[in-house]
C-alpha positions in Angstrom: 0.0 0.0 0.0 3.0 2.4 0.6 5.5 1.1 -1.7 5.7 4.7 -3.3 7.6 6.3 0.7 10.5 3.9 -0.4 11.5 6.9 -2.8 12.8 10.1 -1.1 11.3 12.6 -3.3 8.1 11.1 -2.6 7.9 10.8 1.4 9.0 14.9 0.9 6.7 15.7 -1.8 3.4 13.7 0.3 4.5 15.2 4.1 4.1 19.0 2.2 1.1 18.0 0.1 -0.9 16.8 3.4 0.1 20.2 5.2 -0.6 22.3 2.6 -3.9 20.8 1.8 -4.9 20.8 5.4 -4.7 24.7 4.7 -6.4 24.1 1.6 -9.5 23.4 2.7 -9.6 25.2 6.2 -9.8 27.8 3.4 -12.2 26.3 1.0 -14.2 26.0 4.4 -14.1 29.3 5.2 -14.6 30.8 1.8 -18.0 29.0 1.3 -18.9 30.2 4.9 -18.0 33.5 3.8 -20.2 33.9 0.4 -23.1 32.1 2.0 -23.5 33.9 5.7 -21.4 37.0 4.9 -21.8 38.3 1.6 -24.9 37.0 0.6 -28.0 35.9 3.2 -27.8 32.5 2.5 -27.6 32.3 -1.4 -27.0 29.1 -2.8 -26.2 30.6 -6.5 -23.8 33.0 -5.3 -21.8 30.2 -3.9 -22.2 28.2 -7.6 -20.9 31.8 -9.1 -17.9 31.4 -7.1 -17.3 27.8 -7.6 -17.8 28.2 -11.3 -15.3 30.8 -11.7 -12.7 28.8 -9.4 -13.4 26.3 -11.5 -13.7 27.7 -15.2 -10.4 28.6 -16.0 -9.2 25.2 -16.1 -11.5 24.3 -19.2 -11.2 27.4 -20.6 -7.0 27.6 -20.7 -6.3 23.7 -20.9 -4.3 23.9 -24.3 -1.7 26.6 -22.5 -1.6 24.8 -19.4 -0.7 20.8 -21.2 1.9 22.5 -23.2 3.4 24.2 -19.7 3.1 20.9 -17.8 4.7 19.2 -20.3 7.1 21.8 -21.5 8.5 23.2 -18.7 10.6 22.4 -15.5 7.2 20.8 -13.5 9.5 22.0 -10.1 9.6 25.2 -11.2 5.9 25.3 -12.4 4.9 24.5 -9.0 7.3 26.7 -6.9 5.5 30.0 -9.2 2.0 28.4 -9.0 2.1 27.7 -4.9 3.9 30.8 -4.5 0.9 32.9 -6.2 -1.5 30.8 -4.3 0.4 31.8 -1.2 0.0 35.4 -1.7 -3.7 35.1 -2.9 -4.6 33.9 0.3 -3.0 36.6 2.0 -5.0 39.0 -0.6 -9.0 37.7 1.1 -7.3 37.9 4.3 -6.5 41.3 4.0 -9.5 42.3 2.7 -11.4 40.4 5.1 -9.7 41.6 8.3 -10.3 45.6 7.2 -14.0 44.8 6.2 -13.7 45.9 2.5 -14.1 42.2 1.0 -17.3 42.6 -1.1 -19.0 39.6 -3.0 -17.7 41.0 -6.6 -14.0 40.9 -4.6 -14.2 37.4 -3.6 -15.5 36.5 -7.1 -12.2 38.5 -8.8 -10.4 36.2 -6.0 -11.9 33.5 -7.2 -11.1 33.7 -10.6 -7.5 34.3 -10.0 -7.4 31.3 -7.5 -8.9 29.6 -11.2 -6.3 30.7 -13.3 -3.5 29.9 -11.0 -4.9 26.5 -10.3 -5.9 26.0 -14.4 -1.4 25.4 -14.3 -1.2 24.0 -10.8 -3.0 20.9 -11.0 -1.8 19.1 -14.4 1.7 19.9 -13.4 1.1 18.9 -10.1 -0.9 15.5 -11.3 2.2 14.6 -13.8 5.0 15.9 -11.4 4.2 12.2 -10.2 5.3 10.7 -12.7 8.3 12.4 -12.5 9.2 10.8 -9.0 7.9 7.6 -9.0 8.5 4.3 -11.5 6.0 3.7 -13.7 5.5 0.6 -11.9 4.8 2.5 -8.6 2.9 5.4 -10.5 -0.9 4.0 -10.2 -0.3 3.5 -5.9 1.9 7.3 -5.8 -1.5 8.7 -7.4 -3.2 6.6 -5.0 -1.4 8.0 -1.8 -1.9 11.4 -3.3 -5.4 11.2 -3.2 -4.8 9.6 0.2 -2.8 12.9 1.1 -5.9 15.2 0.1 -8.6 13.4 1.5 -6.3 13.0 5.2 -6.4 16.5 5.1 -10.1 17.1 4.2 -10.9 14.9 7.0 -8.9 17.4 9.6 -9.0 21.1 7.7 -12.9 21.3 6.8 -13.5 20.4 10.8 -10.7 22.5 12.1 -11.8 25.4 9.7 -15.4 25.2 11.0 -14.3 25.9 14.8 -11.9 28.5 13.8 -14.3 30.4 12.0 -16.9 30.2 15.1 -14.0 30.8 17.4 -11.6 33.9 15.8 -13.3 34.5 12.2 -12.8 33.5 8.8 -9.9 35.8 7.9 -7.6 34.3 9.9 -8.4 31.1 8.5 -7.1 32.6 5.1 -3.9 33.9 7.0 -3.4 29.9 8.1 -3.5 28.6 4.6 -0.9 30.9 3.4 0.9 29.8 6.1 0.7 26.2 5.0 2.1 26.9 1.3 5.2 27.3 3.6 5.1 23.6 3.6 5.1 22.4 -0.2 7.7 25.3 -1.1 9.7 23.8 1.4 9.5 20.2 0.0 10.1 21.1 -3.5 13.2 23.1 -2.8 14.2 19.9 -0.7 14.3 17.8 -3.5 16.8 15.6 -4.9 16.4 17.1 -8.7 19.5 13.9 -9.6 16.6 11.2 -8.7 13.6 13.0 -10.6 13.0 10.6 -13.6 13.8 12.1 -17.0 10.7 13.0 -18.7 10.3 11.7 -22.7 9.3 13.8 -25.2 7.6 13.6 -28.3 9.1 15.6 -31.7 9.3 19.3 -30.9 6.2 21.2 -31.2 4.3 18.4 -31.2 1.0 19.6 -31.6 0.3 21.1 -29.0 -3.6 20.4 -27.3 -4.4 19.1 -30.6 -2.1 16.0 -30.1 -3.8 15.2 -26.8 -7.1 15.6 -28.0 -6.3 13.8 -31.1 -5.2 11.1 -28.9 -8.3 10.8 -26.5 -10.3 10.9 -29.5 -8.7 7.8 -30.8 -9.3 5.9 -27.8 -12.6 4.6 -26.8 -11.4 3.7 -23.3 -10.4 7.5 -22.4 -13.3 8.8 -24.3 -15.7 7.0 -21.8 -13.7 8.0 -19.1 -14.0 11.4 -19.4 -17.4 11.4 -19.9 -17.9 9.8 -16.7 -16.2 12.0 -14.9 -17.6 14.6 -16.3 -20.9 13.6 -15.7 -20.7 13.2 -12.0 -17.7 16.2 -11.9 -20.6 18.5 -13.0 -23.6 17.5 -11.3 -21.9 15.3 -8.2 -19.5 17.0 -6.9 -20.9 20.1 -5.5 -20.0 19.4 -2.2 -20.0 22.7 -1.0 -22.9 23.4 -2.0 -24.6 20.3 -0.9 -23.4 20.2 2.7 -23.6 24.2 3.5 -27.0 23.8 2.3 -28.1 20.8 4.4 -26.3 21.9 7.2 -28.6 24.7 7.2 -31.7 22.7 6.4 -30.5 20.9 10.0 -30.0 24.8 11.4 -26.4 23.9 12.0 -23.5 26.7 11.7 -20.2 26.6 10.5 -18.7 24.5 12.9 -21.7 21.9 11.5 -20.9 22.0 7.9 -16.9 21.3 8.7 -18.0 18.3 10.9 -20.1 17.0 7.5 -17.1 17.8 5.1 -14.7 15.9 7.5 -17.1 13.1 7.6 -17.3 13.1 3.7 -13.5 12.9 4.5 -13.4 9.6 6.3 -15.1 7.8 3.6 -12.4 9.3 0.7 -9.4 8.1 2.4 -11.0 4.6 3.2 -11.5 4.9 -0.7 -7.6 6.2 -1.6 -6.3 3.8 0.6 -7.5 0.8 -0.9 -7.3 1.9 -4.7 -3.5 2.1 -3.2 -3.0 -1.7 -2.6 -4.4 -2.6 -6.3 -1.1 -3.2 -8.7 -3.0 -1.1 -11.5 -6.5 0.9 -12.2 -9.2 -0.7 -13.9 -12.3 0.9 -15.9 -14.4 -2.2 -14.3 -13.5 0.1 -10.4 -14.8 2.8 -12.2 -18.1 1.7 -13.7 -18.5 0.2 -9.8 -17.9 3.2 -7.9 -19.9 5.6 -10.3 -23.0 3.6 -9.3 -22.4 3.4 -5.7 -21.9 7.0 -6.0 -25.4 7.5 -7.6 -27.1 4.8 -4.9 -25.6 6.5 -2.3 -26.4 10.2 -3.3 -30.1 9.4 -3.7 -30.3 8.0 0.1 -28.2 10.8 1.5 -31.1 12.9 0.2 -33.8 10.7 2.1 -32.4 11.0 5.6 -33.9 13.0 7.9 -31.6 13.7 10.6 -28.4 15.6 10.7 -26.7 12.1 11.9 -28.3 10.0 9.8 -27.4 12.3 6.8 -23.3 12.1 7.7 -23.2 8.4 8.3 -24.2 8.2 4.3 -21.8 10.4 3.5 -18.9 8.2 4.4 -20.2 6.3 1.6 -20.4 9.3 -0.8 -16.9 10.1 -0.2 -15.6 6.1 -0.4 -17.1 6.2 -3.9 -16.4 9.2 -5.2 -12.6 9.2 -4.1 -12.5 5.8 -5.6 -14.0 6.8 -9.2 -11.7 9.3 -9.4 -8.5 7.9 -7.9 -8.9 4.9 -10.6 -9.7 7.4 -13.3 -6.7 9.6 -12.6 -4.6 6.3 -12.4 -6.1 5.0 -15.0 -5.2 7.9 -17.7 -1.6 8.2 -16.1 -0.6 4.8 -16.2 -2.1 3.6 -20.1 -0.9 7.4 -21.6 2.2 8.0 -23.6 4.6 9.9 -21.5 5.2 12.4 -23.9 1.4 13.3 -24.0 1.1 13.1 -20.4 1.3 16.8 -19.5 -1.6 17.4 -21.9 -3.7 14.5 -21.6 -3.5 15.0 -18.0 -4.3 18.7 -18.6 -7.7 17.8 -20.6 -8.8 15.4 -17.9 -8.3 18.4 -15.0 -10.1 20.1 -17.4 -13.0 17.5 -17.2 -12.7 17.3 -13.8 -12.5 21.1 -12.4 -14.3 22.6 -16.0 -17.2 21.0 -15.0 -18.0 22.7 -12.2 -19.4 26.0 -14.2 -21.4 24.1 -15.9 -23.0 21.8 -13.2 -22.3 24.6 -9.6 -24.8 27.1 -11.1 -27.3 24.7 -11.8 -27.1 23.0 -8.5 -27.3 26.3 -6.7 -30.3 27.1 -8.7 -31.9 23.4 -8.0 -30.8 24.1 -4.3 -32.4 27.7 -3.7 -35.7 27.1 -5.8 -36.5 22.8 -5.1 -34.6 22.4 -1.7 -30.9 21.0 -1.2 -32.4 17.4 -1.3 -33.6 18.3 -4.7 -29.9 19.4 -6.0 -28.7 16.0 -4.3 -31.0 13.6 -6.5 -29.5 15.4 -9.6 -26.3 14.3 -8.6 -27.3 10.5 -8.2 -28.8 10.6 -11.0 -25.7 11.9 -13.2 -24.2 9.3 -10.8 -26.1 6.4 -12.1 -26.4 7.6 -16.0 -22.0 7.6 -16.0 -22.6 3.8 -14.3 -24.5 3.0 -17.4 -22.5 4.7 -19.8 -19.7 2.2 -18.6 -21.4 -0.7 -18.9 -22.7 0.0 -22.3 -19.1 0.4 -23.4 -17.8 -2.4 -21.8 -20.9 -4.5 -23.5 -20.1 -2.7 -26.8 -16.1 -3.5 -26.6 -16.6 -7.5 -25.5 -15.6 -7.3 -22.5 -18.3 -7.6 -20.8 -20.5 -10.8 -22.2 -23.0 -14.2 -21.2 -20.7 -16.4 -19.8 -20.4 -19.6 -21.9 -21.1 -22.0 -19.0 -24.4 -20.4 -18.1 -27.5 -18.7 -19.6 -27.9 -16.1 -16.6 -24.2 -15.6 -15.6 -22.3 -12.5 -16.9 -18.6 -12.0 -17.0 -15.9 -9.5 -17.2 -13.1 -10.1 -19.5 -10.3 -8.3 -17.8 -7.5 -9.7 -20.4 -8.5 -7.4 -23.5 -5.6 -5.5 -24.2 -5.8 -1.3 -24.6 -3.3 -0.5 -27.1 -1.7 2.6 -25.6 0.1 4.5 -29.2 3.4 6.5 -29.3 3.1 10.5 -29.6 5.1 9.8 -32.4 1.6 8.4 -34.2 -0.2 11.3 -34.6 -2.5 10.4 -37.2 -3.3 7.1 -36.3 -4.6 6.0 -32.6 -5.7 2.2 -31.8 -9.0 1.7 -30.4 -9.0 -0.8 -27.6 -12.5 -1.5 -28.9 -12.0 -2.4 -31.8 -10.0 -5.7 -31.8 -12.0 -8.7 -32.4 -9.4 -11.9 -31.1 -8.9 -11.0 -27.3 -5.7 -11.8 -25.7 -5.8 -14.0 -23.3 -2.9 -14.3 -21.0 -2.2 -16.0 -17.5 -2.1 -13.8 -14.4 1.7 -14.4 -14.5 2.2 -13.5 -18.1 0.5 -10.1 -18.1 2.2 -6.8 -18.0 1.9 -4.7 -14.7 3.0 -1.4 -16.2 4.1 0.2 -19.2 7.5 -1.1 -20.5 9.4 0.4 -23.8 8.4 0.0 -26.9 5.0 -0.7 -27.3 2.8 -0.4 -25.1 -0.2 -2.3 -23.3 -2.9 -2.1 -20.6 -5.6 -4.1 -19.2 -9.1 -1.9 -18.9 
């Protein structure tokens, strides 16, 4: 399960990623707290405004920020990007503290806490690559996630009581102190041990080569869709648990408590996608319709207790469709595409937000929280049968020959995974009629040279 600590760079890298996101979401915390109770009197679709325009920038810049994550020094990209973060966070505080903050303020803030993170997170998500085997890549991403969710299990909680007990601007001035901690663990590292990065011919392509590349591949195709499905109407989190925790007439310190639970469910989730040796779509199909089932029963509960006790199962499926998803595209992508690949799926991931945090606030301020919930579940369970559909439509999934009623899963259908140096023709996993078959010993557990193979 922690194979990845063997590596220095690592064990530095995670101990600054689980401080620094600590920070990060005492902050997100206190910055939803902040647009719902201060700026606004309780409005649901000003809090989807903000999210949206955290969240747009990622969608809207990806072709500039793939060919930066896979251009450039990642190091270097991250010491500018948590640097400007840094100082960001000191910007609300400010503001806060003197009383000048106004709601089209936090929304500028927002926007530049967008752009910054539109760079951030695909250098940050291939920077993995860079310190890990590709062996060891698909439990690093894994522990990340581990990292992320450890810390949204104690910042959301301990944000919640600092707000109550001295206000939300300090709670700013504590994240910025928390960059401290990544800058700190890059500058640490061993840049001799970082694994070379391989690159494609020079120029190539740019975002069109990445797209070009998910386009030919049926597997990543469904993938994103997936995640974008339940990215844009599923993951509001913010605006699902302020809102509750209002419906329950809880404060701040209540809607921490229910974004630490959520918490406790994730890491379950990130720790066990960390012991499998390799991400598979069938994890993903799975976990995007627990994530629908449990969404839709979260909505039913009554009570404030009943209603966080489902949420550990929110949070095990969720962190689990996306842990195997981010996995997934790392581990079966040509290295020299990574950076941009990597850049469309944050793009998927964090550009869905503007589509789906407006609507959710709307749903949530006009039909009730519960009602913005169901939505959710719903996208939930439409990605679950997306999956399946693909998996019936690519054989892999078929009537077992031994029994009328029995399905199976064949899980030794090879992906073809192309070089960047292909750019006009991609494989399709799907389209290979004679599946491989090979023993448990005999398949590959990673990537090698040359070309290149992956189980879905």
């Amino acid at each position: 399960m922690f194979r990845s600590f063997a590596n220095f760079n690592y064990r530095t890298w995670f101990l600054g990623a689980v401080i620094s996101n600590i920070g990060g979401w005492m902050q997100s915390t206190a910055q939803d707290w902040v647009v719902l109770t201060e700026l606004t009197d309780n409005d649901a679709s000003a809090m989807g405004i903000t999210m949206a325009l955290q969240f747009g920038p990622p969608l809207l810049l990806v072709g500039l920020t793939g060919y930066v994550a896979d251009r450039f020094d990642r190091r270097k990209v991250l010491l500018v990007t948590q640097s400007v973060l840094m100082l960001l966070a000191l910007g609300v505080a400010v503001t806060l503290l003197t009383g000048v903050l106004t709601l089209p303020m936090m929304f500028g803030f927002a926007l530049c806490f967008g752009i910054t993170n539109a760079f951030d997170a695909p250098a940050r998500q291939a920077f993995v690559s860079d310190m890990v085997s590709m062996e060891d890549a698909s439990n690093a991403v894994a522990l990340n996630s581990a990292s992320f969710n450890m810390a949204r299990m104690i910042g959301p909680a301990v944000g919640g009581v600092l707000i109550v007990a001295i206000g939300s601007g300090w709670v700013f001035v504590a994240n910025a102190v928390t960059f401290l901690a990544m800058l700190v663990a890059l500058m640490l590292m061993r840049r001799n041990e970082l694994i070379p990065r391989a690159k494609g011919r020079r120029g190539g392509g740019g975002l069109a080569a990445g797209f070009r590349y998910v386009m030919g591949r049926s597997d990543l195709k469904v993938v994103f869709v997936m995640v974008f499905l339940i990215g844009a109407f599923g993951m509001n989190f913010p605006i699902f648990a302020s809102t509750m925790a209002l419906e329950f007439h809880r404060g701040a310190d209540g809607y921490g408590l229910l974004s630490s639970v959520l918490a406790i469910g994730s890491l379950a989730g990130a720790l066990l996608a960390a012991r499998r040796d390799r991400a598979r779509v069938r994890v993903l199909v799975l976990a995007a319709g627990g994530f629908g089932v449990a969404s839709v029963v979260s909505a039913l509960m009554p009570a404030y207790a009943l209603y966080a006790v489902v949420l550990v199962f929110v949070g095990f499926s969720t962190v689990t469709m996306l842990t195997t998803a981010n996995g997934y595209v790392q581990t079966t992508t040509d290295p020299a595409l990574r950076g941009r690949v990597l850049a469309l799926y944050m793009a998927v991931v964090m550009g869905s937000t503007p589509i789906g945090a407006p609507i959710a606030g709307w749903v949530a301020d006009t039909f009730g929280p519960r009602a913005a919930i169901d939505v959710g579940g719903v996208a939930g369970l439409l990605a679950c049968a997306i999956g399946v559909s693909w998996m019936m439509w690519s054989g892999r999934l078929h009537r077992d020959e031994d029994s009328r009623f029995l399905l199976t899963l064949d899980e030794t259908r090879p992906v073809s995974v192309v070089r960047a140096m292909e750019p006009t023709s991609y494989s399709d996993p799907a389209a290979s009629t004679t599946p491989l078959r090979l023993p448990d010993a005999e398949r590959p557990r990673a990537p090698q040279p040359g070309p290149e193979t992956s189980e879905a």
